[in-house]
Every structure is written in structure tokens, then in C-alpha cells.
C-alpha positions in Angstrom: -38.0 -13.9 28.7 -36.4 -11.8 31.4 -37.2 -9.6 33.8 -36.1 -5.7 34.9 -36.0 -3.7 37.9 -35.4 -0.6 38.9 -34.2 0.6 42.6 -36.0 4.6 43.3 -34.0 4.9 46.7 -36.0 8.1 47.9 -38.0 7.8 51.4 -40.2 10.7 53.3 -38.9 8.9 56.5 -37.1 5.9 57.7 -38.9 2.6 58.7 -38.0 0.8 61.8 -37.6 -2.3 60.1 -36.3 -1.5 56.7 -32.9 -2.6 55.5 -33.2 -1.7 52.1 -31.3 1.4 50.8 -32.8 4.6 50.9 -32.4 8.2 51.4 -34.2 10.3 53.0 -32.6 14.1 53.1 -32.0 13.8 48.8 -34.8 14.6 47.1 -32.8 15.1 43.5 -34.4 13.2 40.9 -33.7 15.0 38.0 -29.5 13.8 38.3 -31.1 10.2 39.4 -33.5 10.0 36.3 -29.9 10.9 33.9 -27.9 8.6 36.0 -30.1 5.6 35.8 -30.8 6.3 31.6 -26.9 5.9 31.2 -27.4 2.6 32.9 -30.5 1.3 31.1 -28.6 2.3 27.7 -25.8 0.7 28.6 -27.3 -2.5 29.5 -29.4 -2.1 26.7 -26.6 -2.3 24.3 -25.5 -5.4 25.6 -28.3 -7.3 26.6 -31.3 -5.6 25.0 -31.2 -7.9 22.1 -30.8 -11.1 23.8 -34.0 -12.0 25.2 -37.7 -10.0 25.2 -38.7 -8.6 28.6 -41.5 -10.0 30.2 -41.9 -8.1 33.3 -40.9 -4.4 34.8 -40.6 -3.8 38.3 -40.1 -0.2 40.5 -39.6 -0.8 43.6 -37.6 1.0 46.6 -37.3 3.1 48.6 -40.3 5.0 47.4 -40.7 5.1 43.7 -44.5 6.8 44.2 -42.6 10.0 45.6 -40.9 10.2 41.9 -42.6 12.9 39.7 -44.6 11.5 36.9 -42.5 12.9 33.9 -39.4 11.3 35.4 -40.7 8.1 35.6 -41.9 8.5 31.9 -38.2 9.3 30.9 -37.3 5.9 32.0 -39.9 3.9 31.2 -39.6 5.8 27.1 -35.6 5.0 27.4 -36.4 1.0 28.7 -38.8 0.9 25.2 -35.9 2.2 23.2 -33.4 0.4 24.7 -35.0 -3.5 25.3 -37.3 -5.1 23.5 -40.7 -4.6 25.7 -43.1 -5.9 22.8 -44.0 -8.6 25.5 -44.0 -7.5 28.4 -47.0 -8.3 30.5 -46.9 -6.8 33.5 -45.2 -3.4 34.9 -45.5 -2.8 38.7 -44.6 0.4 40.8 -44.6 0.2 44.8 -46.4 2.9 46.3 -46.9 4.4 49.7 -50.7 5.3 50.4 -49.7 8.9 51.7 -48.1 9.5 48.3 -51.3 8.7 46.3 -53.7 11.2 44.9 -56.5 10.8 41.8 -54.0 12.5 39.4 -50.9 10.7 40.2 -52.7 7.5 39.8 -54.3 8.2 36.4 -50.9 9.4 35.3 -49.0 6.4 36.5 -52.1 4.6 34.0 -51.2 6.8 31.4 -47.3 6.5 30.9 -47.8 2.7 31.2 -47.9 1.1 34.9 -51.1 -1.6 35.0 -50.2 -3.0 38.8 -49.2 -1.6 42.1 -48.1 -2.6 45.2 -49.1 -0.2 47.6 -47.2 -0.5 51.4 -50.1 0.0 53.7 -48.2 -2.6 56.5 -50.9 -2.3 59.0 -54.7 -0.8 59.0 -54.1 0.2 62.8 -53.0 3.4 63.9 -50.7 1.9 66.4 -49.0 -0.3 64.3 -48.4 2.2 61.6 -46.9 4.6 64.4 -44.6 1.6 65.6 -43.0 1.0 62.1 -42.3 4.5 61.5 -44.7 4.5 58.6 -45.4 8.2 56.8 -49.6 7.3 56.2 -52.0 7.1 58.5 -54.9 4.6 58.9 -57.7 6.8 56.9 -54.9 6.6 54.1 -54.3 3.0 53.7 -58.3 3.0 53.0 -58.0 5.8 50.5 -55.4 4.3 48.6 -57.4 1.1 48.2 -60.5 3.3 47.1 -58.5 4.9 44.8 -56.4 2.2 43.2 -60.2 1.0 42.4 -61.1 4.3 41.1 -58.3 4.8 38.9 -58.9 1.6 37.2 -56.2 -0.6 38.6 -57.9 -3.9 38.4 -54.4 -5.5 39.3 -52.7 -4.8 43.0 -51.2 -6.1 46.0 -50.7 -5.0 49.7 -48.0 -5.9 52.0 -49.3 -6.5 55.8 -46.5 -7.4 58.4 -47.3 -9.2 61.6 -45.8 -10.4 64.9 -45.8 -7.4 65.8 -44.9 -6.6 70.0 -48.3 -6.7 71.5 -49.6 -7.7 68.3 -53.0 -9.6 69.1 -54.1 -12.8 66.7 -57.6 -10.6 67.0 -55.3 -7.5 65.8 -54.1 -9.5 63.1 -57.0 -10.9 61.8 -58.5 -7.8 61.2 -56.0 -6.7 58.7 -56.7 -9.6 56.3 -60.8 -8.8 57.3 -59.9 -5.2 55.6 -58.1 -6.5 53.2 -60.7 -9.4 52.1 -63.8 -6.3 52.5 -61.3 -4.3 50.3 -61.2 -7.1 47.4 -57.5 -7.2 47.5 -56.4 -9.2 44.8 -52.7 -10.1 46.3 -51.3 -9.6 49.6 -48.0 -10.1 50.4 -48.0 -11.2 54.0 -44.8 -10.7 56.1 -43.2 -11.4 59.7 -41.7 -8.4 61.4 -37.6 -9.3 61.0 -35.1 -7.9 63.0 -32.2 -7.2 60.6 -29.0 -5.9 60.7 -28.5 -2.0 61.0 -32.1 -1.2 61.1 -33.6 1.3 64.1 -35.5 -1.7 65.0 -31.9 -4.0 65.8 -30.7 -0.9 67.3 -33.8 -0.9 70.3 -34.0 -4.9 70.5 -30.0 -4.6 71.2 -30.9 -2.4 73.8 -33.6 -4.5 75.2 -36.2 -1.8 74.4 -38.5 -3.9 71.9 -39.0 -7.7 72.7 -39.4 -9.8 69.6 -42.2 -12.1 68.9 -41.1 -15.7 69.8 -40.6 -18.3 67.1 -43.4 -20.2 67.8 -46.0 -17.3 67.8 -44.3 -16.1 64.2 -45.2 -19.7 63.7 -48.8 -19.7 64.7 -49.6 -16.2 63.1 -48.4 -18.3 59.7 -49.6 -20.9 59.7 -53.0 -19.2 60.8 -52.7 -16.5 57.7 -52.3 -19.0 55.2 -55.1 -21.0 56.6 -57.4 -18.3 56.7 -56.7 -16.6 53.2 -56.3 -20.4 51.2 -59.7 -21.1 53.2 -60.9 -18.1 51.2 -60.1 -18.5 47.9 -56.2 -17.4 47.7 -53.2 -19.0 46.8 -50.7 -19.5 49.0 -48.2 -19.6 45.7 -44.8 -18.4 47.6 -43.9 -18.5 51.6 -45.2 -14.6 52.0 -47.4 -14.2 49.2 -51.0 -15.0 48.7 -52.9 -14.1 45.4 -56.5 -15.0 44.5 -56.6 -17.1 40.5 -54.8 -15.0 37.2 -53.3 -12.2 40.0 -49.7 -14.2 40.5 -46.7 -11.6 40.7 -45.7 -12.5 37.5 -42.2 -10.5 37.9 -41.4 -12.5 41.1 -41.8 -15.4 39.6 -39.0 -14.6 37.0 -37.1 -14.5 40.3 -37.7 -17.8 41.6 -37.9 -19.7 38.4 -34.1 -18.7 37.9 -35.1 -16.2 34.7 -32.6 -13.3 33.7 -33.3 -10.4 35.5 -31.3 -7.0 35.2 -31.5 -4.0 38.2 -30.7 -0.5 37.8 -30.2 1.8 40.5 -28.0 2.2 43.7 -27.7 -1.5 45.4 -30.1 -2.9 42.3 -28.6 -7.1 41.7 -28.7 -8.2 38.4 -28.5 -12.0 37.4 -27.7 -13.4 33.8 -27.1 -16.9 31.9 -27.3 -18.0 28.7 -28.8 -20.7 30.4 -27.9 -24.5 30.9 -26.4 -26.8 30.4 -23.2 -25.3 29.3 -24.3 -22.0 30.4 -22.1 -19.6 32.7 -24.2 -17.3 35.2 -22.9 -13.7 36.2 -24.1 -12.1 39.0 -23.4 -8.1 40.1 -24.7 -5.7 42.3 -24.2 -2.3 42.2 -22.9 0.2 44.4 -25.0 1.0 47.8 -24.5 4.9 47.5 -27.1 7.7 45.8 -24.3 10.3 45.3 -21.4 7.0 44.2 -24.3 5.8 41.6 -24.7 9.1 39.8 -20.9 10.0 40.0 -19.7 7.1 38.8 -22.4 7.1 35.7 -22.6 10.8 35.2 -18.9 12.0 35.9 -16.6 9.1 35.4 -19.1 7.4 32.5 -18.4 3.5 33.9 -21.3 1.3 35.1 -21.9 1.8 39.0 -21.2 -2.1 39.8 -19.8 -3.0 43.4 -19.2 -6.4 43.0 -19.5 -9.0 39.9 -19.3 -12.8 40.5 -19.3 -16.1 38.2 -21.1 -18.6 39.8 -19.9 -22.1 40.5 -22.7 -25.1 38.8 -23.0 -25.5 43.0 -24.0 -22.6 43.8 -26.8 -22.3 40.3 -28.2 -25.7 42.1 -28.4 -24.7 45.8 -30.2 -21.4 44.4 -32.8 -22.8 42.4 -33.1 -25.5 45.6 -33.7 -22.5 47.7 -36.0 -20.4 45.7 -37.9 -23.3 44.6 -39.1 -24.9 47.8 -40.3 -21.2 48.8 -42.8 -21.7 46.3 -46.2 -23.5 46.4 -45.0 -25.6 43.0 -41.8 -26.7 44.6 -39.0 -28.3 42.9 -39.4 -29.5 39.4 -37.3 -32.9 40.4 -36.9 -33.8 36.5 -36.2 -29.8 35.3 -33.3 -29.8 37.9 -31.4 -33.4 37.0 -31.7 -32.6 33.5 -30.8 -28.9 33.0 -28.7 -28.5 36.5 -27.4 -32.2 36.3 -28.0 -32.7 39.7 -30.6 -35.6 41.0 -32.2 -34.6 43.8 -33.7 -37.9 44.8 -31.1 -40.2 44.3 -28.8 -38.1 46.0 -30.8 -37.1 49.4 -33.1 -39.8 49.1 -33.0 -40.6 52.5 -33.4 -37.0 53.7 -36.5 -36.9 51.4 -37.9 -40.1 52.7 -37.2 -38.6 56.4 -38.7 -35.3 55.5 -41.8 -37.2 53.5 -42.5 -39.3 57.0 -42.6 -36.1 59.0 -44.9 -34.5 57.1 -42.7 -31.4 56.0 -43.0 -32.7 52.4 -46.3 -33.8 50.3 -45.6 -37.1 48.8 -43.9 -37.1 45.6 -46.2 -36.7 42.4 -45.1 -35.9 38.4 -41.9 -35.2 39.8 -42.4 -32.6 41.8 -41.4 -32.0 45.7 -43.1 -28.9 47.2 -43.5 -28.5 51.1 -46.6 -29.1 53.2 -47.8 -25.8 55.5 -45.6 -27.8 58.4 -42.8 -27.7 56.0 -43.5 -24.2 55.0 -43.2 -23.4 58.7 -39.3 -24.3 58.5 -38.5 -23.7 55.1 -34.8 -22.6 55.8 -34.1 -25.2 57.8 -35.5 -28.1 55.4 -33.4 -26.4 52.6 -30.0 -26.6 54.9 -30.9 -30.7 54.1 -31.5 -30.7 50.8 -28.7 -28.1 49.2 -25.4 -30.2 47.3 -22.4 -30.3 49.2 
């Protein structure tokens, strides 16, 4: 079963932290809807037969500031196009100051049953520091009215280590969010990445970053606290209370076929092990390129296409596997990657086992402890194949 997604790269504003693309002075979705239906039949042609989809995804950018019928026009051309007979679960990210009763009943209506709504912080002063568009009275709203509109099934993202970001601070955003019955929160540290505002004012010594070993602490004190409280810490940043799982992530880190459409979407496909070959492309990083290319010059909008080498397949599901609370199916990977895990870092394993980065070994299966969690990047540096 595989999995689709679909970039919307439209923004009210620009985030400090934010390295995704986005646009904020285009707010033309009419030639975005027609560019992105070119690329959902053409995909469709090729692939739609192939396997059921199991999962839909729109995320962004700012996919709630897309008008209802637009939306509907892809979502109709993704039924027509793929076969979505099965598909359990179809997500749209949403920005609290975008939400009204109406929008929400109508996302309902044309066929979204989960949201994940970008609320970031429940203080004023935090929202103000990321460049966020809502306010605080909003991100309560939109959690009133997720309720209201019958959306059983929803997830927040909250970012700490903040500067000047108190533990007490913190804590109070998973209290609202607990008070709130939040069925999924995706919980994630403030990164300083390439190109964003936020790199720009660090470079220039105007922001100081939270040490590592507070982003450490606020961690390994969030996943206490929510696990403590009934959630599952399933995935290093997510945290979801029993049956609420994102089930489209999880096509993503259990190495499922996933196509994107959009400007900068990534798409990943195999006819899977073990004599499979895996394709990888991502397409172009450019609004006006996307919709010229599909619209004017009628060729898919890809910027770069790779065939991945049986190393690279390993070290991926390696990486994506250990981020999650399941860890690495030992047997699955020597049998349908052909590469033994145990025999060949055994040493590593028995190292990291000692330490107490790793639970002991049991049906096959080595998953990290919270101390493991804690370095998760570095731990997977040992264990990739050479």
C-alpha cells in the first residue's frame, strides 16, 4: 500500500525557523490546482495501478489557506487517477488563524478526517518569536473547533528550546495540550537550519541557541511526562495516545512507496526486495518553474531522479527505523535487505547494549532506550554498512 502527498507552498508570512518551501507574495491557486492535476494524472497513469493508496497527506506551506473547491479538484482527480478504495486516513496541515466553522465542516465534507493544526506554542511570546501568523486566543479556538466540527482525529506540533524558554514555560504547553485532549502531538526542538531568518540572526550573534544538553533535558523530560500520561512515544518527535498513530508517517519510515506532488514534493518507489530497484526524485523548488514546466512545456516538474544503490536502501531503513519506538526489525532487514545487522556490528551492538543506548535484544527486534533516543544520529553513524 503506498502513500501520497501533496506540497500547497502558500504562506500568510514567513517563519523564523522554517526551511520548507513556501511563498508568500503568490496567492494564485487556481494555475497551482491545474498544474498539480497534470501531475497527479500523470503519475496516475504510471503508477495508479500498481499498488492501492493507503494514506493522503497535504502538507506545506499552508494548505488551510487553499480555498475549499480547489482542494476538492484534487482530491476528485487523486480518486480518478489512483486507486483510493483503501485509503484510511487523509490529513491536511492547518494554521489556527486560517480556521473558521465553515472551512472545517467543508474540509469534513470533500473528504479530510484528520488535521494537523501548527499552533507551535500557546504563549504569546513564543508565537511572536517564531514569526507565527495566530495569536494565543487562536490556538485555543482551533482546538475548540477541530472538536466542534467533528474531527475526532488530530495532532499539534509544539517546538521547544526556545531562547529564554523556561522548563515551567514548556510544561505548560503539553498542560494545554493534555486539558485540550489532544490526541497526537508532534513535539519538536527549535533547529537552526540553513537559510532560514533564524541562521541569519544566530550568524549575527543576535539569537543564542539552546545548548545541547538543555535540548537534551527538555526531551527527555517531554517524553517522560506525556508516556507517564498515557501517550506513545512511537517516533523521536511524535507522541500519540492508543489507535491515533500518524498512519501516513509511518508509510515513511517503514520504507512504503510514497509519491509527492507539488514544487520540492520527494517521491520514493520500488517494486520492492529482493531484486527490487528503488527510484527516488524530487521535484523542482520553484512555484512559477512547477507550473511552467507542467502547464507550458507539458513535462513532469522533476529536479533530480536517482537509482539507489542496495547500500544506500539499508542505511535508510537503518536510519528511519531506529527513530522509531519499534526499532529495527533485525530478521525483516537480513532477509529482504540481505544485510545482518548483528553479525555484522555485533560488537557495536554489544557496546551500545552495555551503555544503555539500546534495550536488550527481544523477537528480533533492536529499538533504542530514551538515553539512546537522546543521540539517535550519532548511534546510527555506528550501525549504518560501510
Amino acid at each position: 500500500m503506498a502513500a501520497l502527498y501533496f506540497h500547497i507552498p502558500f504562506c500568510a508570512k514567513r517563519c523564523i525557523y522554517c526551511d520548507f518551501y513556501f511563498v508568500t507574495t503568490n496567492r494564485l491557486y487556481e494555475p497551482f490546482t491545474e498544474a498539480i492535476l497534470l501531475e497527479v494524472e500523470h503519475h496516475g497513469r504510471k503508477y495508479g495501478k500498481k499498488e492501492k493508496i493507503h494514506t493522503l497527506y497535504f502538507g506545506g506551506g499552508t494548505p488551510s489557506l487553499m480555498p475549499l473547491k480547489e482542494l476538492s479538484r484534487i482530491l476528485d482527480a487523486t480518486a480518478k487517477w489512483f486507486d483510493v478504495s483503501k485509503v484510511q486516513e487523509t490529513t491536511i496541515e492547518v494554521n489556527p488563524d486560517d480556521l473558521t466553522l465553515s472551512y472545517l465542516q467543508g474540509l469534513r465534507e470533500i473528504g479530510f478526517d484528520r488535521l494537523s493544526i501548527g499552533i507551535q506554542s500557546f504563549h504569546e511570546a513564543d508565537l511572536a518569536f517564531l514569526g507565527r501568523a495566530h495569536n494565543q486566543a487562536q490556538a485555543y479556538d482551533s482546538l475548540s473547533l477541530a472538536r466542534k466540527t467533528g474531527f475526532e482525529n488530530f495532532s499539534i506540533d509544539l517546538i521547544y528550546g526556545l531562547p529564554n524558554q523556561s522548563l515551567a514555560d514548556w510544561e505548560r504547553n503539553l498542560e494545554t495540550a493534555l486539558a485540550y485532549k489532544v490526541p497526537h502531538i508532534s513535539a519538536y526542538s527549535l533547529t537552526v537550519e540553513s537559510g532560514t531568518v533564524l541562521n541569519k540572526k544566530v550568524l549575527k550573534g543576535q539569537i543564542r541557541p539552546t545548548e545541547e544538553g538543555d535540548m537534551g533535558s527538555l526531551f527527555g523530560f517531554t517524553s517522560s511526562y506525556l508516556t507517564n500520561r498515557g501517550y506513545e512515544h512511537y517516533e523521536i518527535s511524535n507522541f500519540s495516545r492508543p489507535d491515533f498513530r500518524s498512519r501516513h508517517n509511518q508509510r515513511y519510515w517503514t520504507h512504503e512507496n510514497y509519491i509527492g506532488f507539488g514544487p520540492s514534493a520527494h517521491s520514493f518507489w520500488w517494486d520492492k526486495p529482493p531484486s527490487a530497484t528503488v527510484q527516488r526524485w524530487e521535484n523542482v523548488r520553484n512555484l512559477l518553474q512547477y507550473q511552467k514546466l507542467l502547464l507550458q512545456e507539458y513535462t513532469l516538474p522533476i529536479s533530480a531522479s536517482d537509482w539507489l544503490a542496495p547500500e544506500e536502501v539499508i542505511n535508510e531503513y537503518v536510519m528511519l527505523r531506529l527513530r522509531t519506538d519499534d526499532g529495527i526489525d533485525l530478521a525483516h532487514l537480513e532477509h529482504h535487505y540481505g544485510y545482518d545487522l548483528l553479525m555484522e556490528k555485533l560488537e557495536e551492538i554489544a557496546w551500545l547494549e552495555a551503555e544503555d543506548f539500546i534495550h536488550p535484544i527481544k523477537k528480533h527486534h533492536l529499538r533504542l532506550t530514551l538515553k539512546g533516543k537522546m543521540v539517535c544520529d550519532a548511534i546510527t553513524q555506528r550501525l549504518l554498512k560501510p
